[in-house]
PASEBA-1860 file (N, C-alpha, C; in nm, 3 decimals):
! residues 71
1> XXXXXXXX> 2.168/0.455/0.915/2.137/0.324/0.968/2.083/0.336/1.110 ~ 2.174/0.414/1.207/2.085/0.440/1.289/1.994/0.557/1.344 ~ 1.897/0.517/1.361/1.746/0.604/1.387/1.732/0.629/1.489 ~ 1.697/0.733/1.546/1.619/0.778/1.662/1.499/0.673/1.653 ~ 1.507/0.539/1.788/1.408/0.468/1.795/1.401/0.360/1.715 ~ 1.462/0.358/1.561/1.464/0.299/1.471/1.582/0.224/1.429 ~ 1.567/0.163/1.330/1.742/0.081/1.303/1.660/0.019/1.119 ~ 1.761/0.143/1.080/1.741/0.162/0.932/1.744/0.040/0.858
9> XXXXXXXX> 1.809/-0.064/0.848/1.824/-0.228/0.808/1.650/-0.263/0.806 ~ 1.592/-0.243/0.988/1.476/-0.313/0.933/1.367/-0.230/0.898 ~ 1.395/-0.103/0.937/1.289/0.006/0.826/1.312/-0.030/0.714 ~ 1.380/-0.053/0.644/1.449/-0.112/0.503/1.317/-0.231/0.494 ~ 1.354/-0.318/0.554/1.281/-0.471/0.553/1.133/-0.435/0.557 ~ 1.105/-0.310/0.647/0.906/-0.313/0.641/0.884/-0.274/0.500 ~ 0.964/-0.173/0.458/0.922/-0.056/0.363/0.918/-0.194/0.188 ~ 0.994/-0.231/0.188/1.005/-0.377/0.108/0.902/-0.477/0.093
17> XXXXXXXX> 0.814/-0.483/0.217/0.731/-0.562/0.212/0.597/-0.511/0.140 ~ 0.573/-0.330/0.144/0.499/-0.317/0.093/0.543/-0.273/-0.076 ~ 0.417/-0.343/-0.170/0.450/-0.311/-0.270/0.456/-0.197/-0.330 ~ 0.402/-0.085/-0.319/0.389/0.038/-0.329/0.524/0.076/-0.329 ~ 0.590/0.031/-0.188/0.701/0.102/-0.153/0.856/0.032/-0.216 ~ 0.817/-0.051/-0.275/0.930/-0.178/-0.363/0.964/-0.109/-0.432 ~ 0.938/0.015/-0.520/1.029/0.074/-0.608/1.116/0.219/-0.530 ~ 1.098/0.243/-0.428/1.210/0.341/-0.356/1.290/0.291/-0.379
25> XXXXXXXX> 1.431/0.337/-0.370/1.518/0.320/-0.300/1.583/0.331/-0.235 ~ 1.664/0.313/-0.144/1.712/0.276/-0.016/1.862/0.327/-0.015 ~ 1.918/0.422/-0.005/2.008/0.412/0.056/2.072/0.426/0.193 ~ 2.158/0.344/0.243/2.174/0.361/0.349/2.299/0.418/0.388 ~ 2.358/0.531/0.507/2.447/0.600/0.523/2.531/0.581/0.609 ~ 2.577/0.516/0.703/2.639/0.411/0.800/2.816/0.468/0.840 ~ 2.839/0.436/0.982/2.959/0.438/0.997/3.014/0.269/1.037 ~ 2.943/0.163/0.974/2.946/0.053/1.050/3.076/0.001/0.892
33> XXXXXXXX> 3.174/-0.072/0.950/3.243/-0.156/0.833/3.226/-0.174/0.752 ~ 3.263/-0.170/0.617/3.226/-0.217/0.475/3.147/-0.334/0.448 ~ 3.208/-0.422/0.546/3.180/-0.603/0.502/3.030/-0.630/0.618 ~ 3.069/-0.526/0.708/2.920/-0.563/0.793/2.837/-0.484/0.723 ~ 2.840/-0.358/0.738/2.736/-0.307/0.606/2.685/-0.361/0.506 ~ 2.785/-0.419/0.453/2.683/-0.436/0.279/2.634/-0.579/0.300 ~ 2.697/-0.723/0.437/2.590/-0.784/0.437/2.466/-0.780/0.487 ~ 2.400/-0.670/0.584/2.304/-0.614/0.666/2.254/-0.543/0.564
41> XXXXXXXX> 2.313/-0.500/0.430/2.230/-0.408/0.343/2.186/-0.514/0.261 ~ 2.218/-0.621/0.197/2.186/-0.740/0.137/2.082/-0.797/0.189 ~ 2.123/-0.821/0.338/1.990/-0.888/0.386/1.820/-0.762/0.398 ~ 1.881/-0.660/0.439/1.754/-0.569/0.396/1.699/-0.540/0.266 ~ 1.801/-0.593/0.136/1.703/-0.549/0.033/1.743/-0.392/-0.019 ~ 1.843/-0.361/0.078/1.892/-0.197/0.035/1.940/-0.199/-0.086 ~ 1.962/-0.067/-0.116/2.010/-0.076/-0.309/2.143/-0.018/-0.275 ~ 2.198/0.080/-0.194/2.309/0.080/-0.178/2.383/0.173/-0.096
49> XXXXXXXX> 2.476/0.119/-0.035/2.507/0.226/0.096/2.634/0.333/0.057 ~ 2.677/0.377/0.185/2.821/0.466/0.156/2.862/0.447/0.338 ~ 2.977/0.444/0.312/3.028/0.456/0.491/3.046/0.618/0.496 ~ 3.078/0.664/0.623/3.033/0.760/0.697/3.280/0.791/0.714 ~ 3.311/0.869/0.677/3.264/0.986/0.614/3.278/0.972/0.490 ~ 3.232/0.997/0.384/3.182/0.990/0.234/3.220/1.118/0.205 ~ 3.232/1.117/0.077/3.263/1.228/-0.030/3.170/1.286/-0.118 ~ 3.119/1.404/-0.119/2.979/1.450/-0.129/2.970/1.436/-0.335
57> XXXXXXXX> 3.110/1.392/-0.399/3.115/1.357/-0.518/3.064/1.198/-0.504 ~ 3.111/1.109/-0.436/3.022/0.978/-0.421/2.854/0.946/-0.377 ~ 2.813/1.100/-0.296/2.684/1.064/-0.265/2.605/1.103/-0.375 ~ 2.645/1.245/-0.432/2.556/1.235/-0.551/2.558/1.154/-0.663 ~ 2.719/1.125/-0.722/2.711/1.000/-0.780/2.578/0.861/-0.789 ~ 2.596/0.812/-0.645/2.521/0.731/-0.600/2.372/0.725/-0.594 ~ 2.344/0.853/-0.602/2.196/0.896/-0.567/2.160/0.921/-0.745 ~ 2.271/0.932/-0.841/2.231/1.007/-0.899/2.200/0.808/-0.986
65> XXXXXXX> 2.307/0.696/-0.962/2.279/0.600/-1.040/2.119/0.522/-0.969 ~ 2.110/0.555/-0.858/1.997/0.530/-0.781/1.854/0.573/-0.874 ~ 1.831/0.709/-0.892/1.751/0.753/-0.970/1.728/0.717/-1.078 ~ 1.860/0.715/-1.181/1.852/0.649/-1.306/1.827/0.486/-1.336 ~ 1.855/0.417/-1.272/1.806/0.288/-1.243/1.622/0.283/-1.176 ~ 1.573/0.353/-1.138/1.474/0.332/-1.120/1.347/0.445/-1.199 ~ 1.407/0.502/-1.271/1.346/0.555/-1.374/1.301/0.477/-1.535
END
């Protein structure tokens, strides 16, 4: 979520606007609260986050329903 320079929420929001880029997806990796996270990921349009520190069985999980949903 946060970027050198950047602030991943509204990189989220440009990347969305273009259509090309509407079928990525987005996850976002955050040490920010559950409940602030996932409404800042809602409002960006993200497909789905993990808080910070995560379990490297939940990220691939996640990445892996990420892929399959957009396949």
């Amino acid at each position: 979520v946060h970027l050198r320079g950047y602030n991943g929420f509204d990189l989220c929001k440009r990347l969305r606007k273009k259509p090309d880029h509407r079928p990525i997806p987005v996850l976002f990796l955050t040490v920010l609260r559950e409940d602030e996270g996932f409404l800042r990921l809602l409002e960006a349009d993200g497909d789905a986050y993990l808080t910070k520190p995560f379990r490297t069985k939940a990220l691939v999980d996640t990445v892996r329903r990420l892929i399959h949903f957009t396949s």
